[in-house]
C-alpha positions as CSV (number, residue, x, y, z in Angstrom):
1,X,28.7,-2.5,-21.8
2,X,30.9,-4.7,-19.7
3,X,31.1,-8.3,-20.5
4,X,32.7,-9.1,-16.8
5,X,29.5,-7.3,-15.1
6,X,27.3,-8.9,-17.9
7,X,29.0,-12.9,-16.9
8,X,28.2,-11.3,-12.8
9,X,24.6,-10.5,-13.5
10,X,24.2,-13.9,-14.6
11,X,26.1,-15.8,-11.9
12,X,23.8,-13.4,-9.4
13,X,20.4,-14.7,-11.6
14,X,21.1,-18.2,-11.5
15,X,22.3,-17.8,-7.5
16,X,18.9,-16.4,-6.7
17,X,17.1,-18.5,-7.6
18,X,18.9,-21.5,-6.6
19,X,16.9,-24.2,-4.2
20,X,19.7,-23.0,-1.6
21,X,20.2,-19.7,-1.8
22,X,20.4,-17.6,1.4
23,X,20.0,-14.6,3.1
24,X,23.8,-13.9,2.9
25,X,23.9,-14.1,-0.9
26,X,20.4,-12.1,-1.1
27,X,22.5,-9.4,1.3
28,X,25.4,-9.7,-1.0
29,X,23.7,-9.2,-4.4
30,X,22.0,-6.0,-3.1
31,X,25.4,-4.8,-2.0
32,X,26.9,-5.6,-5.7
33,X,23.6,-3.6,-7.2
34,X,24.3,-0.8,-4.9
35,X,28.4,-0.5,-5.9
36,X,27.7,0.8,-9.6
37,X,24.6,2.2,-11.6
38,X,25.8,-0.4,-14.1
39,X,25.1,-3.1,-12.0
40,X,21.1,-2.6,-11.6
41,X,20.6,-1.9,-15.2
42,X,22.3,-4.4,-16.9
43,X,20.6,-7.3,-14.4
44,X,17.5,-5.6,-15.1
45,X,18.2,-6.3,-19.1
46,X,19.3,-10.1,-18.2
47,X,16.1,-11.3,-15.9
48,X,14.2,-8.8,-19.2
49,X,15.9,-11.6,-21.6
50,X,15.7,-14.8,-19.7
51,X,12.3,-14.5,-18.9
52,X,11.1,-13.3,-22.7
53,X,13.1,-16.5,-23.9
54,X,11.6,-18.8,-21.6
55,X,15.1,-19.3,-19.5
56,X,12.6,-18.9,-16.5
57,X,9.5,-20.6,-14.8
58,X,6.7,-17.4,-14.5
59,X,6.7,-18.0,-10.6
60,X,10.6,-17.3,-11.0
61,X,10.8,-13.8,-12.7
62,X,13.9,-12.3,-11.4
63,X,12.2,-8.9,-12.0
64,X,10.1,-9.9,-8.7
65,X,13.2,-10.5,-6.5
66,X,14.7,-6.8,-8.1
67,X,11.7,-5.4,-6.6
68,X,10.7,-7.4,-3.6
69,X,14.5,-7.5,-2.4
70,X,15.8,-4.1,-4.1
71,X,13.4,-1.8,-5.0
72,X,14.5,0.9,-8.0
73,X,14.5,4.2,-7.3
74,X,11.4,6.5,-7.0
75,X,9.6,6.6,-10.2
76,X,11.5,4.5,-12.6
77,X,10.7,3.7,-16.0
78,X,12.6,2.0,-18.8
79,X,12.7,-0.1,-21.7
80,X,13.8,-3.6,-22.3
81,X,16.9,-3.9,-24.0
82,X,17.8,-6.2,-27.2
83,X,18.1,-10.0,-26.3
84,X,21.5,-10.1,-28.1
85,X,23.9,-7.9,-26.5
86,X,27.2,-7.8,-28.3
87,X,26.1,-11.1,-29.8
88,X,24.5,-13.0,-27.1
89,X,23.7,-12.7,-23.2
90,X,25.0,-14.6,-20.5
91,X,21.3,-16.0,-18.9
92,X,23.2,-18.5,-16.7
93,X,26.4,-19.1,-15.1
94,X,28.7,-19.8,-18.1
95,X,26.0,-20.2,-20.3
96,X,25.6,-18.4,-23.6
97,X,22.5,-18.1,-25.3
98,X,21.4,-16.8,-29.0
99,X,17.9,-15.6,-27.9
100,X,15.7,-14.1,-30.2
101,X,15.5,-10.0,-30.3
102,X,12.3,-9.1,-28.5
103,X,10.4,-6.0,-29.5
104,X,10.9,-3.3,-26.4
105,X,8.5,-2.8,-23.5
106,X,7.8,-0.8,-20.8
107,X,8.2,-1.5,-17.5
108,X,6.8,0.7,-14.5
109,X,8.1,0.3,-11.5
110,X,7.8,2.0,-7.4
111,X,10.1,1.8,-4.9
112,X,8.8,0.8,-1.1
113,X,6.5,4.0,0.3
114,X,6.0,5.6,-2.9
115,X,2.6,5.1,-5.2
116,X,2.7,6.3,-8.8
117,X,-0.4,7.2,-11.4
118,X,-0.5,5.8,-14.7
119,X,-2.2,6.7,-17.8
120,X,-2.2,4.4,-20.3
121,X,-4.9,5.2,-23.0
122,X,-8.2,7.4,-22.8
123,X,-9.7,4.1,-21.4
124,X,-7.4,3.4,-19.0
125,X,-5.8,4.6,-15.5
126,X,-4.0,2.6,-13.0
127,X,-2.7,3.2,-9.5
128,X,0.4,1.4,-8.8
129,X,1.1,0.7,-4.8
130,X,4.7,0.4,-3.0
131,X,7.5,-1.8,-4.3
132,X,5.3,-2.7,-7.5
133,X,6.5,-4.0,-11.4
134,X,4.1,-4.4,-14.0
135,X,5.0,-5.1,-17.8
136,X,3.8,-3.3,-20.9
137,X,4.4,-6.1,-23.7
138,X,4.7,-4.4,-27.3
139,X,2.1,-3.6,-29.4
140,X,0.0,-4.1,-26.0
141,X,-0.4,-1.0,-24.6
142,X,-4.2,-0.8,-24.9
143,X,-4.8,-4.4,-24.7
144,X,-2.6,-6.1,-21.6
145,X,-0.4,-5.5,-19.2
146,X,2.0,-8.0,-16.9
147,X,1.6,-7.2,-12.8
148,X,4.8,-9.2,-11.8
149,X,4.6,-8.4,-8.5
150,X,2.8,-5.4,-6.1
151,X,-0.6,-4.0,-5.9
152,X,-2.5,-1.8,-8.7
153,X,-5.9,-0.6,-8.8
154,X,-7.2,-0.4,-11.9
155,X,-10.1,1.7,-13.7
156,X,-11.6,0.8,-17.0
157,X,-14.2,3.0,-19.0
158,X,-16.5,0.7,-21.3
159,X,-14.3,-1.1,-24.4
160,X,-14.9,-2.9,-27.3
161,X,-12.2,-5.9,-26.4
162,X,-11.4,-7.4,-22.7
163,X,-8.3,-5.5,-21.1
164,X,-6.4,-8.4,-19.9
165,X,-4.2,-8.6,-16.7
166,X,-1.6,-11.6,-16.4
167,X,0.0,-13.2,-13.6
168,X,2.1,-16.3,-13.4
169,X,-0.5,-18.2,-12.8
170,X,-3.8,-16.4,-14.3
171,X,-5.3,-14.0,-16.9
172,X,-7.9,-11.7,-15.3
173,X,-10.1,-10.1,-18.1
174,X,-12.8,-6.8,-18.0
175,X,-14.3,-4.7,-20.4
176,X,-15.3,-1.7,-18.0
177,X,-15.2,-1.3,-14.2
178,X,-12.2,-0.9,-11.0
179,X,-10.2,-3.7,-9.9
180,X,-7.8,-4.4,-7.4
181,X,-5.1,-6.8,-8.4
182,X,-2.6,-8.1,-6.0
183,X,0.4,-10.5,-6.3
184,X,2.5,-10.4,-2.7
185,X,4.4,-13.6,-2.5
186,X,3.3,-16.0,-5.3
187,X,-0.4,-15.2,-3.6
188,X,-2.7,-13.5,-5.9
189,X,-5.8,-11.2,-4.7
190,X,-8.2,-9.9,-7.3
191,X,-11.4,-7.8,-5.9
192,X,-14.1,-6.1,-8.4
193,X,-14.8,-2.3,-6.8
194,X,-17.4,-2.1,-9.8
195,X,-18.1,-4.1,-13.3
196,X,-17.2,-7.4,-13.2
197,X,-14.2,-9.7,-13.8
198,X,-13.6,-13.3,-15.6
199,X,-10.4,-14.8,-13.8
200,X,-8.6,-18.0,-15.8
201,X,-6.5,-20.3,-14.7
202,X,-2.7,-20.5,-17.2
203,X,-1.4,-23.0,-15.2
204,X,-2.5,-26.8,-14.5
205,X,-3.3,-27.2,-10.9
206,X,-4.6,-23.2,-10.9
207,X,-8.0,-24.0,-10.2
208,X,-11.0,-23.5,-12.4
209,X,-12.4,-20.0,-14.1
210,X,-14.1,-18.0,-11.9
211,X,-16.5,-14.4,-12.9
212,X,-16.1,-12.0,-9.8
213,X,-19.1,-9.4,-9.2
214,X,-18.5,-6.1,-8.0
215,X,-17.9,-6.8,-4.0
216,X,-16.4,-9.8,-4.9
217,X,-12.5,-10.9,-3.9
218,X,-10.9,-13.5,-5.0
219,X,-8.0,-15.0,-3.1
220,X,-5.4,-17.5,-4.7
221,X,-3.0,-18.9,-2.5
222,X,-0.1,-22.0,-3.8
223,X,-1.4,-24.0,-0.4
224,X,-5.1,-23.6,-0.3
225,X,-8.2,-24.3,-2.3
226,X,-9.5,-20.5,-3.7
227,X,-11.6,-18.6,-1.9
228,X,-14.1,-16.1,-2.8
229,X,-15.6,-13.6,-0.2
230,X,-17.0,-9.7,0.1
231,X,-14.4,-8.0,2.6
232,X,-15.3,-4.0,3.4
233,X,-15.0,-1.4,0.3
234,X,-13.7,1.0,2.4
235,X,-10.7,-1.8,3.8
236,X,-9.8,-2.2,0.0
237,X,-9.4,1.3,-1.0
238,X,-8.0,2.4,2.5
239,X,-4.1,2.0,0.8
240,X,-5.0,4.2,-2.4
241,X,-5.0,7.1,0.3
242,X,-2.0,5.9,2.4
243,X,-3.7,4.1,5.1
244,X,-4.0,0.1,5.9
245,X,-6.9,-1.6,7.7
246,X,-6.7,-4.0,10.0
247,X,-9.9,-5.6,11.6
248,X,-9.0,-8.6,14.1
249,X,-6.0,-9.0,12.1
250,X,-3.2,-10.9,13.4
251,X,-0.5,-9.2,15.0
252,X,2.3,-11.3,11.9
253,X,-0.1,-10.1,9.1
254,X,-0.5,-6.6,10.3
255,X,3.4,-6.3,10.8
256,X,3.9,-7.9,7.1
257,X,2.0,-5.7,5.4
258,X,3.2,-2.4,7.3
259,X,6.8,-3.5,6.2
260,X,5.9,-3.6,2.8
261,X,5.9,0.3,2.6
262,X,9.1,1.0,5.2
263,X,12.6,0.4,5.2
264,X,12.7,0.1,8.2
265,X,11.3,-3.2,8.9
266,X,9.5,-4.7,12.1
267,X,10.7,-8.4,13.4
268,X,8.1,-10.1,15.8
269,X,9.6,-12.6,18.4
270,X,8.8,-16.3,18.4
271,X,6.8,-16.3,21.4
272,X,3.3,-16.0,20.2
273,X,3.0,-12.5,19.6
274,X,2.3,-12.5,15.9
275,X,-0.9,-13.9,17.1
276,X,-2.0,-11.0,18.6
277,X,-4.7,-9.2,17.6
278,X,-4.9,-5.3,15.9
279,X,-7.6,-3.2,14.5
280,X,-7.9,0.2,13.1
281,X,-6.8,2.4,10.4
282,X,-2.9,3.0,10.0
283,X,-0.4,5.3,8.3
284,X,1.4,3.5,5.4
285,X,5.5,3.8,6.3
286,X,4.9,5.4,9.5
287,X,6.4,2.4,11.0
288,X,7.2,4.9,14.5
289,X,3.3,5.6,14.8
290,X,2.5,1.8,14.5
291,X,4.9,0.6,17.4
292,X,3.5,3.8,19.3
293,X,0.0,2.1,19.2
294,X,1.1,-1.4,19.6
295,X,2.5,-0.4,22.9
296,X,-0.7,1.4,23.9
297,X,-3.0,-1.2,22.6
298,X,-1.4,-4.9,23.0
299,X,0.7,-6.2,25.6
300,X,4.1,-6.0,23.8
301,X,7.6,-4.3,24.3
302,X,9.8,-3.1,21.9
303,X,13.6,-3.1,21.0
304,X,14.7,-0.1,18.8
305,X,17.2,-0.7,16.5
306,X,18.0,-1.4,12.6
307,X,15.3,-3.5,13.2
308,X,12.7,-3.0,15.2
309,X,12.3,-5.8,17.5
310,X,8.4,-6.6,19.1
311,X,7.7,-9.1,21.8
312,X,5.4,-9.7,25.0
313,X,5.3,-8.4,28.0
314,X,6.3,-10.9,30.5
């Protein structure tokens, strides 16, 4: 393993999440994972280290910007590696630490557009959506898991002991039912399908513990109070079978979540057309079908290019 690309991963770790870093450097860091296989897995093993040893805030797992900003290829699974590589790992520019040797894990990961099953005990079955990370912590793998960042549904035949979800900010527990658990953005979205689910706060200023009934969806968001409501079933489920509901949804939200599952990404103009309104039921990553009926539906015209470009019609 190469100590110089081991000293890079950890210059690019501390750079991304610096106060100031930019879109240049987040355009240059994908460009470094992209020059060398190497590259990918041995930042992978550094934000696996820093954020085991604590060299991390929860909200700042570099495993979420891997996935949000440069999603792994279709499928991938692999372990953790050892803490101490060749007798310690850079976790900061310059900065050596002796960290303790964790036992492995598993991680599971999707790339944008692809979904991925997952079987993790008679008891247990989860759906993984686009450009998703959870976390099997050792010894766990019947008890916990860690959903760093995506969308999983989740099905759970009757238990003995609480299946526990964590987040950054909160431990959702059941011991039978389907869940859908989101974490897009620091914003966390938990909604019962069936059973029910006790939701607890693991940070100060998290809110209090709530118990969700089936129908029930809880929505967490860093700048508003939580909210509780009962949104359509069949909205929910709609992206377990490749499709996304809107309903009166503004034009910015709609266009947010359809880029979550494309590379090719939509950009709206700043002259009030994210606040146009859509509704209907949508192809996941068809992003060409969803400009097709934006023009037909809504008064907007469109620029084709790397980006696709949306604005009003004058």
């Amino acid at each position: 393993m190469s100590s110089s690309i081991t000293r890079t991963a950890a210059r690019w770790m501390a750079r991304l999440h610096a106060e100031d870093c930019s879109e240049a450097d987040r355009q240059a860091f994908r460009a470094w994972l992209a020059e060398d296989a190497r590259h990918r897995a041995i930042f992978e093993q550094a934000s696996d280290v820093w954020a085991e040893a604590g060299g991390l805030a929860p909200s700042h797992a570099p495993s979420a910007a891997i996935s949000r900003r440069a999603p792994l290829r279709a499928g991938h699974r692999m372990p953790t590696r050892r803490a101490v590589l060749a007798g310690g790992m850079l976790l900061g520019a310059g900065l050596l630490v002796d960290a303790p040797r964790p036992a492995e894990a598993e991680i599971y990961t999707t790339a944008i557009g692809q979904q991925r099953r997952l079987h993790l005990g008679p008891k247990i079955d989860i759906l993984l959506d686009t450009d998703t990370t959870i976390l099997v912590p050792p010894h766990a793998r019947h008890r916990r898991l860690v959903l760093r960042c995506g969308q999983a549904a989740i099905g759970l035949a009757q238990r003995d002991h609480p299946y526990r979800v964590e987040t950054p900010t909160h431990a959702l527990l059941a011991d039978c039912g389907q869940f859908d658990i989101r974490l897009i953005d620091r914003r966390l979205t938990a909604t019962v399908l069936a059973g029910s689910l006790a939701v607890l706060p693991r940070t100060a200023g998290a809110g209090q513990p709530v118990r969700l009934e089936a129908g029930q969806r809880l929505r967490v968001d860093p700048d508003l109070p939580p909210r509780i409501d009962r949104p359509p079933v069949e909205d929910l489920m709609a992206w377990q079978s490749g499709r996304l509901a809107f309903r009166e949804t503004p034009l910015g939200d709609a266009v947010r979540e359809m880029n979550r599952y494309s590379i090719t990404k939509m950009e709206l103009a700043p002259d009030g057309v994210a606040t146009l309104r859509i509704s209907g039921f949508y192809h996941a990553g068809n992003t060409a079908g969803f400009v097709r009926a934006l023009q037909a539906l809504l008064p907007v015209k469109v620029r084709q290019g790397q980006t696709i470009h949306i604005m009003k019609l004058l």
